[in-house]
N, C-alpha and C positions, 0 to 999 in steps of 0.2 A: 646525538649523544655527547660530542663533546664541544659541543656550546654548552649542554647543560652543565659538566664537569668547568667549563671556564665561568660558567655564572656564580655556581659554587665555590671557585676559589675567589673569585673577585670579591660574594658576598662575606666570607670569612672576612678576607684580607680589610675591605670595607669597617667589618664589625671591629677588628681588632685594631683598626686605625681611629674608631671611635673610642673603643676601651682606654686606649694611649694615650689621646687628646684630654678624656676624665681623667684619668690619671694624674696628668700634667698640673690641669688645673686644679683638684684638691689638693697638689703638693704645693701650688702655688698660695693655696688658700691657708695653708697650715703656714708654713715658712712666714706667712705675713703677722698670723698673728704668734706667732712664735719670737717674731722681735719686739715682741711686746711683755714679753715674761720675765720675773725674776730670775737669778742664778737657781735658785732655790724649786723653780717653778719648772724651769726647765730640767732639771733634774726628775722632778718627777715625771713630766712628758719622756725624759730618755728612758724611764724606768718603766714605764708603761709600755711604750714602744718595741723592747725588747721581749714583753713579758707576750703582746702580740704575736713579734716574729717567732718567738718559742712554740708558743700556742699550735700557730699553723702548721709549723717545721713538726711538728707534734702530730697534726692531724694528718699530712702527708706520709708519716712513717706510720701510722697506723691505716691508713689508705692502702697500701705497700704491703702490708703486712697480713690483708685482708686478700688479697691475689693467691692461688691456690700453689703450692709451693716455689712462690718466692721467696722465701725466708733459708728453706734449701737449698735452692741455687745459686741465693747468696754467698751464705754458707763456703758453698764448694766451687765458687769462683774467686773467693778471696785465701780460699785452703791451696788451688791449684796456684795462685799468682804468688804465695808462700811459697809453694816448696819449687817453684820454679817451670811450670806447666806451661805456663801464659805469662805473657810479658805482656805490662800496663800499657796501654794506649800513649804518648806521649802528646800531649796537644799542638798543636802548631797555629800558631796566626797568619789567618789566611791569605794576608798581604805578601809573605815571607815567600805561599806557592805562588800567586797570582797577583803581580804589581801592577797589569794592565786590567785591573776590575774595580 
């Protein structure tokens, strides 16, 4: 059973290490011809490109919103960190706890 569980993370880990590779190179592939554009042209790529990341940010908050009362819990986890119920997380970079990793 858990060689199956380590085959399964390796095949994730795997898939997502290919995902990041594609990645790479269609940024590589944009950015090239990206210096090849007008001021003008470029501007419309920046204009496009936002209108994208809106798009998705867009369909992630409608994703979210489709989960059976998250919208609720939302709600009243940003009511409790108001009136002082819960106190925010504060982030920390993780070098700060663990310099030897």
């Amino acid at each position: 059973m858990e060689n199956t569980i380590n085959t399964i993370e390796e095949s994730c880990e795997n898939t997502e290490a290919i995902a990041l590779a594609q990645a790479i190179q269609i940024q590589d592939k944009i950015n090239q011809h990206l210096k090849q554009l007008s001021l003008e042209r470029l501007q419309v790529v920046a204009d496009f490109v936002a209108y994208l990341a809106d798009k998705e940010s867009e369909e992630a908050t409608q994703e979210l919103e489709k989960i059976p009362g998250f919208v609720e819990s939302f709600e009243k986890g940003k009511k409790d960190i108001f009136e002082g119920r819960i106190t925010p997380l504060k982030l920390v970079n993780w070098r700060e706890i663990r310099s030897d990793v």
